[in-house]
C-alpha positions in Angstrom: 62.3 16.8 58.5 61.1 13.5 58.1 61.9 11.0 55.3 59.1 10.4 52.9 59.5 6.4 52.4 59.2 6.5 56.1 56.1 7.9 56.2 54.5 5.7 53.5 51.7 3.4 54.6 51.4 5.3 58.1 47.8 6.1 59.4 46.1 8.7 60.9 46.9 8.4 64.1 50.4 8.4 63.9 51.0 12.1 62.9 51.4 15.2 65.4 48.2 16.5 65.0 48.6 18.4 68.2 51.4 20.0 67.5 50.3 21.2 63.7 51.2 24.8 63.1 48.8 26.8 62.2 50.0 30.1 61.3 53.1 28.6 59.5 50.2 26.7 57.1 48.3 29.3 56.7 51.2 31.9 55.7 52.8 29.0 53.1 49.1 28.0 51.6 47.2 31.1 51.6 50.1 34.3 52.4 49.6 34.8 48.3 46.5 33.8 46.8 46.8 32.1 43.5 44.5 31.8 40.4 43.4 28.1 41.1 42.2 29.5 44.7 40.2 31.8 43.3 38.7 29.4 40.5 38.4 26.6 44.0 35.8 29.8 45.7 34.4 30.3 42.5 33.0 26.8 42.1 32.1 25.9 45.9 30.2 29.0 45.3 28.2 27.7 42.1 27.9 24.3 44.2 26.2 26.0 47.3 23.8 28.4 45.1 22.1 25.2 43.9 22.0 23.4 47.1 18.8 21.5 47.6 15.8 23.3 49.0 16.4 26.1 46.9 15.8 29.6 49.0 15.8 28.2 52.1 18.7 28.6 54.2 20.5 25.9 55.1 22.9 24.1 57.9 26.6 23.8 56.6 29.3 21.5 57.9 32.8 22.1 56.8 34.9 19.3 57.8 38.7 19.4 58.3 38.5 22.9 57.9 42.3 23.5 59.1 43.6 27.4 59.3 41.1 28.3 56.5 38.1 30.5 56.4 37.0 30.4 52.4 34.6 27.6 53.1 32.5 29.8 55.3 32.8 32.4 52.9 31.4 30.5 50.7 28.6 29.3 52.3 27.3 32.2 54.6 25.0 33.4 52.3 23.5 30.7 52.0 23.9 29.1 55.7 21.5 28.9 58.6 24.2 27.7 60.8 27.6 26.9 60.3 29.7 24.5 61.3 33.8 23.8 61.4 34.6 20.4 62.6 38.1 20.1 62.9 40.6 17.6 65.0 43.6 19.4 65.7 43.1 21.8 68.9 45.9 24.3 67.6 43.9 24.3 64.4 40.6 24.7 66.6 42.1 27.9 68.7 43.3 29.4 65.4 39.7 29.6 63.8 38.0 31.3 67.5 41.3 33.5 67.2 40.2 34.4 62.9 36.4 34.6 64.0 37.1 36.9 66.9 39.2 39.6 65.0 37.8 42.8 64.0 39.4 43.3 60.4 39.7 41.2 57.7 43.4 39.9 56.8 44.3 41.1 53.3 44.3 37.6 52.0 40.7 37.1 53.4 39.7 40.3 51.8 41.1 38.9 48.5 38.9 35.8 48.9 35.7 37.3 50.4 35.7 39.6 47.2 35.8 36.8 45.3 32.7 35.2 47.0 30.8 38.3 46.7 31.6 38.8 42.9 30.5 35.3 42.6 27.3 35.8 44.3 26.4 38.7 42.4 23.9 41.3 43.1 21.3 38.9 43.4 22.8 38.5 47.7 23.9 41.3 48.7 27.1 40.9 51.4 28.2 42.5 54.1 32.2 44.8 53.8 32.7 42.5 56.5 31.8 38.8 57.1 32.9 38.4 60.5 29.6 39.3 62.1 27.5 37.4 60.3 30.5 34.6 60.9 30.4 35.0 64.5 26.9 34.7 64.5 26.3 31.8 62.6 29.3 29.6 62.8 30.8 27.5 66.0 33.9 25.6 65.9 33.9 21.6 66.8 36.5 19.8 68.0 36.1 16.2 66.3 37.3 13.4 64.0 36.3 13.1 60.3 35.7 9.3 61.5 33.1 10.5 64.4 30.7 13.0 62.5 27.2 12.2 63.0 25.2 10.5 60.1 22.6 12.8 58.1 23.0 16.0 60.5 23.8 19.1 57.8 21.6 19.9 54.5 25.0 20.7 53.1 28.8 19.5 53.4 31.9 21.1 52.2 35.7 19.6 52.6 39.0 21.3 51.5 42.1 19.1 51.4 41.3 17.0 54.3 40.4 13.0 54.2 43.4 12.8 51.6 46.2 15.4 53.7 45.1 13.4 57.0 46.9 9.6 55.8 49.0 7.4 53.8 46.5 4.2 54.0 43.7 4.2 51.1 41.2 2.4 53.2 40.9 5.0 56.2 41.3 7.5 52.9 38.2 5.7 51.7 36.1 6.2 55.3 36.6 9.5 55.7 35.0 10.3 52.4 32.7 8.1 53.7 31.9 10.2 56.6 32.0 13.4 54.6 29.2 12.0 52.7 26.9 10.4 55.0 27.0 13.6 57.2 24.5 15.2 54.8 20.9 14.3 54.4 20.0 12.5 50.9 20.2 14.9 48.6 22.3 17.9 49.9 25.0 18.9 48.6 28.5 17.7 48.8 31.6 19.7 47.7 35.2 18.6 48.2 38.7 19.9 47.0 41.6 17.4 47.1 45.2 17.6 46.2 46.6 16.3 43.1 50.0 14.5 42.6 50.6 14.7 46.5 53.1 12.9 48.5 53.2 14.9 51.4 53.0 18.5 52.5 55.2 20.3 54.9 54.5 22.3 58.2 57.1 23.7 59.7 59.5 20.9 58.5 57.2 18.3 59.6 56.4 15.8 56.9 52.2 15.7 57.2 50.6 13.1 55.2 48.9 13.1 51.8 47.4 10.2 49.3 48.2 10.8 45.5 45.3 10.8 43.8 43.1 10.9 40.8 40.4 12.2 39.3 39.2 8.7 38.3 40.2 7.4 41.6 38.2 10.0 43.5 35.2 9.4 41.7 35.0 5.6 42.2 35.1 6.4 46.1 32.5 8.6 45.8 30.3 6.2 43.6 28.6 4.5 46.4 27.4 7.3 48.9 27.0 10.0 46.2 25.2 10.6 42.8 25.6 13.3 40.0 29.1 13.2 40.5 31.0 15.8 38.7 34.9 16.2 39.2 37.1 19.2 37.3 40.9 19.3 37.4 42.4 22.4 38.3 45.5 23.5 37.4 47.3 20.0 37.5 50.8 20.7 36.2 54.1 18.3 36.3 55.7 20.8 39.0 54.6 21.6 42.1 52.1 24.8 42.4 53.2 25.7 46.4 55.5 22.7 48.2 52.8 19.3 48.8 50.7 19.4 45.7 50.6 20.2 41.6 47.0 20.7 41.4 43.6 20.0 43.0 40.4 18.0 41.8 37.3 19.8 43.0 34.0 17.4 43.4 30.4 17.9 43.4 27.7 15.5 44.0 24.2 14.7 46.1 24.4 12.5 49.1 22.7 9.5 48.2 
């Protein structure tokens, strides 16, 4: 395991991206689905109902998506097309290896019960998502720092620009990039770890910034407006080993 001082100030780039184990993150983050997950789904949901034009569909990047299917859960009924832009090529095989199985894994039927409830009867949803997932959703392999400017109506981010360094300023460009990947005017909708120094993966020490509510939304004041932030569950112990609670954001790309 690595020391934590000696992964203080490091960027990007110098972390074993490759090498990130997938399974091992998902079984440690999402093996036993907690309250604040379901309350995360439950507001990306509410986000994504409103997203601007209202009852159309609509094309949905998530970005950084990691071994996690809630944010297309979230957004498929909603979603034209769906995107996962993601950087790390274990985490990339990981998602065609989710999209391609035939059953849901009980923690993904736990979610995607969730979405539905949320959704209500006004959208009827499928048992099953993976269909529909299959269908609408393809899997980039790509850097938060190389997404295209203005290419989705909607954006959604879960624990990524601040789990991916230890510097603030490349912190501060990949919110940047989140944003300006939506049109003005679509949605943005972001989770981020709370009172994070680092999370581990298979006792290697991955990166995280420790942030604020505050702090978030002064990033977010010059590519976003109608910023809303809630804190969720942010405790003086840790919840699950890299993190004591999440901030979840909502805004329109200016």
């Amino acid at each position: 395991m690595q020391d934590r001082d000696a992964a203080s100030g490091r960027g990007n780039a110098d972390y074993a991206w490759k090498e990130f184990d997938s399974e091992a993150y998902f079984q440690h983050y999402y093996g036993e689905p907690h309250p604040d997950d379901d309350l995360i789904v439950q507001l990306a949901v509410a986000a994504l109902k409103r997203a601007r034009p209202l009852g159309d569909d609509l094309d949905v990047v998530d970005i950084g998506t990691g071994p996690n299917l809630i944010p297309f859960f979230c957004a498929l009924p909603r979603a034209r097309r769906l995107t996962a832009w993601e950087f790390s090529g274990s985490n990339v095989a990981w998602l065609k290896r989710e999209f391609d199985g035939e059953g849901l894994r009980p923690q993904w039927r736990h979610f995607w019960d969730i979405v539905r409830e949320a959704y209500g009867e006004a959208a009827p949803l499928p048992d099953n998502p993976l269909p529909a997932l299959r269908e609408k959703c393809s899997v980039t392999q790509g850097s938060i720092f190389d997404l295209p400017p203005r290419a989705w109506d909607a954006a959604t981010m879960f624990f990524c620009a601040e789990s991916i360094t230890k510097r603030q300023d490349e912190f501060e460009a990949a919110c940047a990039a989140f944003a300006r990947s939506v049109r003005p005017g679509g949605t943005l909708a972001a989770a981020f770890l709370a009172r994070s120094e680092g999370y581990l993966v298979s006792d290697y020490l991955y990166p995280a910034l420790n942030l604020s509510a505050d702090g978030i939304e002064q990033v977010f004041a010059a590519h976003a407006e109608g910023i809303e932030t809630r804190a969720i569950g942010i405790v003086e112990r840790e919840i699950r080993s890299g993190y004591s609670g999440v901030v979840f954001l909502t805004g329109l790309a200016r």
